[in-house]
Residue frames as qw, qx, qy, qz and C-alpha x, y, z in Angstrom:
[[0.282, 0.352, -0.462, -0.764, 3.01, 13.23, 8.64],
 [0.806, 0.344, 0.292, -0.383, -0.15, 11.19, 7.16],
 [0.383, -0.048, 0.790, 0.475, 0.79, 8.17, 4.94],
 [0.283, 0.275, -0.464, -0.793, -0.64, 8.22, 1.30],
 [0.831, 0.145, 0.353, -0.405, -3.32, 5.99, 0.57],
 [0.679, 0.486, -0.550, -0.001, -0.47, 4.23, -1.47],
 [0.245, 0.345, -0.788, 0.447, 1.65, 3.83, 1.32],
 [0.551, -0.196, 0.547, -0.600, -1.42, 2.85, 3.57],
 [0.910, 0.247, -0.056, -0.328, -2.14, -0.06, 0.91],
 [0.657, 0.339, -0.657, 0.148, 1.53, -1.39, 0.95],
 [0.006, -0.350, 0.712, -0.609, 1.81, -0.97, 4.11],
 [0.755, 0.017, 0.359, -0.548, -1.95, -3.50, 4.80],
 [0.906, 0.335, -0.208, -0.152, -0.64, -5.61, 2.27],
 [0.346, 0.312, -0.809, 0.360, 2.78, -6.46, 3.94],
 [0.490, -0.265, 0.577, -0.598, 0.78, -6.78, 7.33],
 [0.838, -0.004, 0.227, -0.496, -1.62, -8.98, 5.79],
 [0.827, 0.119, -0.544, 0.071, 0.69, -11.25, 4.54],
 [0.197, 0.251, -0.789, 0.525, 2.45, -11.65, 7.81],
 [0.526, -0.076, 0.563, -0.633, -1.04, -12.27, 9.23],
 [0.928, 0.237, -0.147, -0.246, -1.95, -15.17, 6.63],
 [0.536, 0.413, -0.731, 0.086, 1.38, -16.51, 7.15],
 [0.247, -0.133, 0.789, -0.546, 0.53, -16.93, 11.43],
 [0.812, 0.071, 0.135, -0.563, -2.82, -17.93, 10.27],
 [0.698, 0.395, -0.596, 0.016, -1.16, -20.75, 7.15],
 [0.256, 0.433, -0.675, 0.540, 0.64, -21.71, 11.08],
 [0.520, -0.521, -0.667, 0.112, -2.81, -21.95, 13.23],
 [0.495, -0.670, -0.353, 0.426, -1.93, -19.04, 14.92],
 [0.104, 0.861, 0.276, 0.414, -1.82, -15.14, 15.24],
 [0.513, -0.084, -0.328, 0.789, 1.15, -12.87, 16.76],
 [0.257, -0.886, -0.318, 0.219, -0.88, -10.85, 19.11],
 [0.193, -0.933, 0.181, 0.243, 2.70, -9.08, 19.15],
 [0.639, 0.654, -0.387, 0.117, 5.77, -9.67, 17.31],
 [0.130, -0.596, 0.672, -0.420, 7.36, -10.43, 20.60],
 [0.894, 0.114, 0.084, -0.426, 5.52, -13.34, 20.44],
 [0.850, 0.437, -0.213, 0.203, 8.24, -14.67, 18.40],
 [0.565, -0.766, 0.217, 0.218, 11.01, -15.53, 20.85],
 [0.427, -0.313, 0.576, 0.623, 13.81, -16.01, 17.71],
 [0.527, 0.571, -0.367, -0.511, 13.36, -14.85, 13.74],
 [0.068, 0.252, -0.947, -0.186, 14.60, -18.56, 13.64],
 [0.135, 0.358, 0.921, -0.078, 10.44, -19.86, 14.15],
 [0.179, 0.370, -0.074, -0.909, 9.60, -17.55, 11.93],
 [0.796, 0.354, 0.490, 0.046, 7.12, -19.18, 9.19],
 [0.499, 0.139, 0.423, 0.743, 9.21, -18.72, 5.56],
 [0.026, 0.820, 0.509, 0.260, 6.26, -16.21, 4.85],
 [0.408, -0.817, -0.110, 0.392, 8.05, -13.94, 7.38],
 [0.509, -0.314, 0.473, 0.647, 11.02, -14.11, 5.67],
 [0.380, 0.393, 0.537, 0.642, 9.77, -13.51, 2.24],
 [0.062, 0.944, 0.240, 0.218, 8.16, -10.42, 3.44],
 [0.505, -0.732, 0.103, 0.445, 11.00, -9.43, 5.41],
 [0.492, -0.052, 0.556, 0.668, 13.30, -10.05, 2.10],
 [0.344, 0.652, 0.519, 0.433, 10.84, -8.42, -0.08],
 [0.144, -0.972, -0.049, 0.178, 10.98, -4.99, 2.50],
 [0.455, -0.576, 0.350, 0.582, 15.32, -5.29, 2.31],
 [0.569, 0.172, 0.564, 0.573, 15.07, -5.75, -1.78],
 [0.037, -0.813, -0.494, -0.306, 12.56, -3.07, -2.39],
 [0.210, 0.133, -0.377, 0.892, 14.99, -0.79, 0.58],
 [0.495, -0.631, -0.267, -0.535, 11.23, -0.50, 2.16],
 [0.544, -0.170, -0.742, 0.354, 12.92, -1.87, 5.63],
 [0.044, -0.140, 0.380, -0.913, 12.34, 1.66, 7.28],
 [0.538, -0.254, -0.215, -0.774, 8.50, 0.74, 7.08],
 [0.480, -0.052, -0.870, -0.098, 8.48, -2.27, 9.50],
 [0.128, -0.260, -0.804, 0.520, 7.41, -0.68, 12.34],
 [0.496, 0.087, 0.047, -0.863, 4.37, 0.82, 10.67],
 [0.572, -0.063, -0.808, -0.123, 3.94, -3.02, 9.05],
 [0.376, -0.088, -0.842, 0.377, 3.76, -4.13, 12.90],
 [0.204, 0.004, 0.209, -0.956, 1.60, -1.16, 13.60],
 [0.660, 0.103, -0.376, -0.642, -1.09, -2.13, 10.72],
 [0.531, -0.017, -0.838, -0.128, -0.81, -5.67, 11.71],
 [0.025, 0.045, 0.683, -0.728, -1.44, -4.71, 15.59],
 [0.376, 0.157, -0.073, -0.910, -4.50, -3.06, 14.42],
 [0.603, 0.067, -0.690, -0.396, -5.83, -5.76, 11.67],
 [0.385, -0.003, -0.917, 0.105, -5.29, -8.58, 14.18],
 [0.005, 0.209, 0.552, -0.807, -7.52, -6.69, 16.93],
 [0.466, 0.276, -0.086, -0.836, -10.24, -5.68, 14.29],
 [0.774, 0.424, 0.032, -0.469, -10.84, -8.21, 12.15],
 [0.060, 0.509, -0.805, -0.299, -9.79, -11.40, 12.16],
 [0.699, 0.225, 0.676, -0.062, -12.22, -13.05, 10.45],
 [0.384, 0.831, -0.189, -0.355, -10.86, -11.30, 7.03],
 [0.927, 0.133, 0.323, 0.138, -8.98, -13.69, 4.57],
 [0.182, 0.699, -0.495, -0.484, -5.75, -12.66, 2.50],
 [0.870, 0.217, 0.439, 0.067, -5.95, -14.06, -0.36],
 [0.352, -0.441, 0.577, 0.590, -2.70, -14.08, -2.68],
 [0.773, 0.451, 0.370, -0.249, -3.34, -13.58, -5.96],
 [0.499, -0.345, 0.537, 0.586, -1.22, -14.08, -9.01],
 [0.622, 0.602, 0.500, -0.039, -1.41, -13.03, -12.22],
 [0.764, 0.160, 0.253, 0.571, 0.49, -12.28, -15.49],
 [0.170, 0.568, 0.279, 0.755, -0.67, -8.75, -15.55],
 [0.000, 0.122, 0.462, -0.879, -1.74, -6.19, -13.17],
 [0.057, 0.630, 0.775, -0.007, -5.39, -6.64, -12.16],
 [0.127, -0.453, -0.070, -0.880, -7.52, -3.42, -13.30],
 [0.356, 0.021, 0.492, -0.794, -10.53, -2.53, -10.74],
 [0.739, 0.078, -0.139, -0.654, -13.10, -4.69, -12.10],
 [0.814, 0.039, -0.573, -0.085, -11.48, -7.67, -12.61],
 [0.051, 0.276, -0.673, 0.684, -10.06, -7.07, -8.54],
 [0.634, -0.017, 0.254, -0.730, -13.70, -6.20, -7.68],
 [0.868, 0.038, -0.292, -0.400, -14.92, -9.53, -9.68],
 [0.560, 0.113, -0.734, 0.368, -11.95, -11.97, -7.39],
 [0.005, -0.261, 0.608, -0.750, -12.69, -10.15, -4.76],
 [0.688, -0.002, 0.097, -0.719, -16.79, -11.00, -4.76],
 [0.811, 0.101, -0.553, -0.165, -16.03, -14.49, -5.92],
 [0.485, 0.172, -0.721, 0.464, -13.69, -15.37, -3.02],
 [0.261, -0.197, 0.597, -0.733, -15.65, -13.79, -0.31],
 [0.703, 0.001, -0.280, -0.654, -18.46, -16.00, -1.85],
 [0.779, 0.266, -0.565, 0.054, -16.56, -19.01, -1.78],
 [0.432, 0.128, -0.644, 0.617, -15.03, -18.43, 1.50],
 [0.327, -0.769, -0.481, -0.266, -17.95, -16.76, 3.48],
 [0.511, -0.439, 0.029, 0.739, -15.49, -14.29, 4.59],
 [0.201, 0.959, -0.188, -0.069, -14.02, -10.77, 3.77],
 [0.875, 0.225, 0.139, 0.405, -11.52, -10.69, 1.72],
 [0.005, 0.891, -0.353, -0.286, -8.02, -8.59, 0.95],
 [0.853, 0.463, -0.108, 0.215, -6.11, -9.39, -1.89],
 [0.505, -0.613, 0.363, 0.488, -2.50, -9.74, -1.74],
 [0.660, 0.712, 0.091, -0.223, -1.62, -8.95, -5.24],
 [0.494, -0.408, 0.648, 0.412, 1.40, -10.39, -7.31],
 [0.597, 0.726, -0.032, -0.341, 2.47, -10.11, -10.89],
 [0.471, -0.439, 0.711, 0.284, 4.37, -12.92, -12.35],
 [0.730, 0.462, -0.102, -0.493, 4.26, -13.05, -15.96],
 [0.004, -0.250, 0.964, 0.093, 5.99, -16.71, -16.42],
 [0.424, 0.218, 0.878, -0.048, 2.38, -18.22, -16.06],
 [0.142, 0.352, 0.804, 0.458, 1.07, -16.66, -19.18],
 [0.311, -0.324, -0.080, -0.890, -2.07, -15.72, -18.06],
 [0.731, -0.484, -0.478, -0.059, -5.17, -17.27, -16.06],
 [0.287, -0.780, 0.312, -0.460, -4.53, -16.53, -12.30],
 [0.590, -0.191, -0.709, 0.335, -3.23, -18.76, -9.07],
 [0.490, -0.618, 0.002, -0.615, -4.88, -18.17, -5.66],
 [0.543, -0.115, -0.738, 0.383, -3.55, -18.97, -2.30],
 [0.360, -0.548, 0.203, -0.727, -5.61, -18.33, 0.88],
 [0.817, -0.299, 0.235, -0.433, -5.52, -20.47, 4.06],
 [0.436, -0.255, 0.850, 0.149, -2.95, -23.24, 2.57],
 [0.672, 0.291, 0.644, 0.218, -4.49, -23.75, -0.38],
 [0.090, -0.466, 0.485, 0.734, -3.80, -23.15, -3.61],
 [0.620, 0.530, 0.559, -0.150, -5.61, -22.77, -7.24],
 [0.064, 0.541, -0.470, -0.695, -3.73, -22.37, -10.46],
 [0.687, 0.398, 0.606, -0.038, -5.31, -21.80, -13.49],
 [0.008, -0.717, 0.333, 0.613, -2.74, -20.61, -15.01],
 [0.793, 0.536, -0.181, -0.227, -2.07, -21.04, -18.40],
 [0.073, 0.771, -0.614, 0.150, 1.15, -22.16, -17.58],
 [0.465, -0.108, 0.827, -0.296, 0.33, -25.31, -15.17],
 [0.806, 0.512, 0.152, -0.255, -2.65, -25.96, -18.33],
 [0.386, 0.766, -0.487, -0.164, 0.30, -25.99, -20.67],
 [0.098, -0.491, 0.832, -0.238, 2.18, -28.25, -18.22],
 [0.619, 0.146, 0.694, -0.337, -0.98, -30.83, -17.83],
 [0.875, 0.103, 0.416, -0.225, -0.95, -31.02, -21.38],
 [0.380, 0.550, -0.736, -0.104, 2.43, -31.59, -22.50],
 [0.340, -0.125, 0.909, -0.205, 2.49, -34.67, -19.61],
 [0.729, 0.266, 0.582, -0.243, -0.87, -36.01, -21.03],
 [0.681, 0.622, -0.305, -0.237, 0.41, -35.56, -24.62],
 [0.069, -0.600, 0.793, -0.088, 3.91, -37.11, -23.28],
 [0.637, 0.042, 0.547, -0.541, 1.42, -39.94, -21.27],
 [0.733, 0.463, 0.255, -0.428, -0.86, -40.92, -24.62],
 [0.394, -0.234, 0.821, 0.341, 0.06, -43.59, -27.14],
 [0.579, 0.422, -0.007, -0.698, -1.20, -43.58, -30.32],
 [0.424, -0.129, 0.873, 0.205, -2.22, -46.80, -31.88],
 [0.021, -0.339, -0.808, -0.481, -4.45, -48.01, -35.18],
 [0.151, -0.824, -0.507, -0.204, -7.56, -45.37, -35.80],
 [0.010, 0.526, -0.100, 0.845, -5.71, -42.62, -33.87],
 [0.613, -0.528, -0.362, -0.463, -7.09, -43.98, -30.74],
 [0.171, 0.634, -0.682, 0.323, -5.44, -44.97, -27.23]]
């Protein structure tokens, strides 16, 4: 039975994270057998693994292992990049991350997409080990410390 073009997007987004985490590691699991224990797994495994058992998606890992076979054989100069943000992205503002980052990275891109509304708003990006939050949240946080920080003496000056 053909997957849905839903279930063919979760199912490229779990792959690609498990193929940014080997990357985040230096290295790509030709095969999952590769891995000779779940114990040198990177955490990344795990959080996708946990995210299939919470979500009761576990029946889908061996299409996951499929899609990743594939990916890793096609086209690994493509980049997941994690994004965060407080809202689900519409199609424009996907399309406008997605054109920036491949800019920035001189790479295709695939988003990994995540919706945590604790930062507010503004976004965090992780691709490759690094990270960029501009959330509003972390802003908030930089300037309670620099308010915390700042001493106010004669004239209102510091």
């Amino acid at each position: 039975m053909p997957n849905s073009r839903m279930q063919d997007r979760v199912l490229e987004t779990y792959a690609r994270s498990l193929m940014e985490a080997a990357k985040a590691e230096d290295r790509v699991f030709r095969d999952f057998n590769e891995l000779e224990t779940i114990s040198n797994a990177a955490p990344e495994v795990f959080a996708v693994l946990m995210s299939l058992f919470e979500r009761g998606q576990l029946d889908l890992l061996p299409q996951i292992v499929a899609t990743f076979k594939e990916m890793t054989e096609e086209d690994e100069d493509v980049v997941g990049v994690t994004v965060t943000t407080a809202v689900p992205l519409d199609d424009e503002l996907r399309r406008t991350i997605t054109e920036k980052c491949e800019g920035d990275l001189g790479r295709k891109v695939f988003l990994i997409e995540k919706v945590d509304p604790s930062i507010i708003g503004g976004l965090v990006l992780e691709a490759r080990g690094q990270r960029r939050d501009i959330s509003v949240k972390t802003q908030l946080r930089a300037a309670r410390e620099a308010l915390v920080s700042t001493s106010i003496t004669n004239g209102g000056e510091a």
